[in-house]
C-alpha positions, 0 to 999 in steps of 0.5 A: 465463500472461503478464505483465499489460500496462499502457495507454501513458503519455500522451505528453507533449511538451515545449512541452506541459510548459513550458506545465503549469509556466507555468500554475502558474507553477513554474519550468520551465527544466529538466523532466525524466521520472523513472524510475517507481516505481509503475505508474499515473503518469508522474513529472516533476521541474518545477524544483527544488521541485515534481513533476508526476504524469500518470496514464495515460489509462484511467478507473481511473487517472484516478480516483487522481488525484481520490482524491489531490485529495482525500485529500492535504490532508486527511491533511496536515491530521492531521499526516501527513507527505505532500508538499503538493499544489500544483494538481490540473488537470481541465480536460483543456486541456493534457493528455487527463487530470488532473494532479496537482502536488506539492511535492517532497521531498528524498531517495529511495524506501526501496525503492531501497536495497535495505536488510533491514528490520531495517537501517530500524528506525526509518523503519518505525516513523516510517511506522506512527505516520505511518499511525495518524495517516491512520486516526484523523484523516482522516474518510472522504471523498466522493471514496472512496465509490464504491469498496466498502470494502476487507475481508479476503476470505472467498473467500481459501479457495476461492481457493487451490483454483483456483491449485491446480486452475490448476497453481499449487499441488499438492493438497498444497500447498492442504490445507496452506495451506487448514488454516492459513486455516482456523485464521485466518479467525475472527480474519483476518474479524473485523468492523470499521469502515471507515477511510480507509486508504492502500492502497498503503504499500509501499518506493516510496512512502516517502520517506528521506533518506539522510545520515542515513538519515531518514524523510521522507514517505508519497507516493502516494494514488491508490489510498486508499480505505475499508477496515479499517486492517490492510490498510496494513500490507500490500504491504511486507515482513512483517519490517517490519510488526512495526516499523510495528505498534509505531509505530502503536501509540505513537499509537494501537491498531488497531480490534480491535487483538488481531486484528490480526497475523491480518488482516495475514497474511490479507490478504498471502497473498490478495495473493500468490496473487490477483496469482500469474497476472502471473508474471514482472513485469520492472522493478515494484516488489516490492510488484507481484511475487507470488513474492516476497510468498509467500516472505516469508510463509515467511521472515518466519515461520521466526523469528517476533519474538513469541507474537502472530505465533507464535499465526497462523503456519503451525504449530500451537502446542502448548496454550495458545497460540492465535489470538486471538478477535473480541471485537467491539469493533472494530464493523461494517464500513460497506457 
């Protein structure tokens, strides 16, 4: 099966540039195009303090940039630590689609050290106090109602026999991992409320400095939608999710908070197997390549930290080690 393809970015001449940094009246004696860290926008430095995001022209990336418009000072406005958003542009006057302008911050992507996550310790944690912040502050936003709230699927099983019947797993493979969701899903399908959530907390969207290594911002909003806070804690390393749990948890417990650990692996293997058909993803962050989102399941599982992570690995514990139960304080999901 082929790679998945993207639209083109929308070109975007230099008098073109020189005139978006006029208008906002940025310095734009020197405008460079940045390498790309994600897959929707194309990324401009406009001087030295601001950065301009231009989505490709199709309705669903154009619809990131609203969600960021409004998602942005909101999350500021509860202490989260993201960029400044200097000008949102819809006037489609300079460019066929919105823009978005930001205040730049200083350091790299966390992904492009190439750095273990037991060597980012504590910029793991900052991220998780930074997430609990986003889901206990933010109040849902008008911007984000036309997407349905985003909840662990219970289609995941059935999933898993149609990459088999695909060929991308055997009959053994699926009876394996299909006895492992079974024994998940009452705690990975717990009902709770619907928060507004980032939707795409992966390495290239955390900011760092790096003498010393230090954790500066969350980036990127475009994809922040409703859904249970879980799913934040997906789409990077599942070595590193036991770092963002504990900050997370200084500032606040996650709704249903026993059933946590369940939903996250839930929802990391659905990913994995629900993106399997891109196959070979040259140059994407890792968060959009498949193969190494399953292999982390494994790896992170061989050793895992705790009697938590333990009770929803893929071994089944000797008595009296169990997945935890929905106790049903977490409440309804909002449909």
């Amino acid at each position: 099966m082929p790679s998945f393809t993207l639209p083109d970015h929308v070109a975007i001449d230099a008098e073109t540039l020189q005139a978006i940094a006029m208008r906002h009246n940025l310095d734009g004696t020197t405008i460079e195009r940045l390498p790309e860290t994600g897959i929707i926008n194309a990324i401009y430095r406009v001087g030295q303090d601001a950065i301009l995001r231009v989505p490709r022209n199709h309705p669903d990336f154009v619809a990131h940039s609203f969600r960021e418009a409004a998602v942005v000072p909101a999350a500021r406005a509860a202490g989260v630590r993201t960029p400044a958003l200097l000008a949102f542009d819809d006037s489609l006057e300079l460019v066929p689609v919105p823009y978005t302008l930001y205040e730049r911050v200083p350091g790299v992507t966390l992904e492009s050290l190439g750095l273990d996550p037991d060597q980012t310790v504590e910029i793991w944690r900052e991220y998780g106090r930074d997430l609990a912040l986003v889901h206990t502050g933010v109040t849902p936003l008008e911007a984000l109602t036309s997407h349905r709230p985003r909840h662990n699927s219970a289609d995941l099983p059935a999933l898993v026999e149609q990459r088999a019947a695909e060929g991308w797993l055997s009959s053994l493979d699926a009876r394996w991992l299909g006895a492992w969701l079974e024994r998940l899903a009452s705690a990975a399908l717990t009902p709770v409320p619907s928060r507004v959530v980032h939707g795409d907390t992966q390495a290239t969207n955390l900011m760092v400095s790096t003498d010393p290594l230090r954790y500066e911002a969350i980036i990127d909003w475009g994809s922040a939608v409703l859904g249970d806070v879980a799913l934040d804690f997906t789409g990077v390393p599942l070595r590193a999710v036991p770092y963002m749990l504990a900050g997370y948890r200084e500032v606040a417990l996650l709704d249903a908070d026993e059933t946590a650990e369940a939903r996250i692996v839930w929802r990391c293997i659905y990913l994995a197997l629900h993106f399997l058909p891109r196959g070979a993803v040259p140059g994407r962050s890792w968060a959009e390549r498949p193969l190494p989102m399953l292999l982390e399941v494994l790896r992170f599982f061989l050793d895992p930290p705790d009697e938590r992570w333990r009770a929803v690995g893929p071994i089944e514990q000797p008595s009296g080690w169990s997945i935890p139960s929905p106790t049903g304080r977490g409440g309804a999901p909002h449909v």
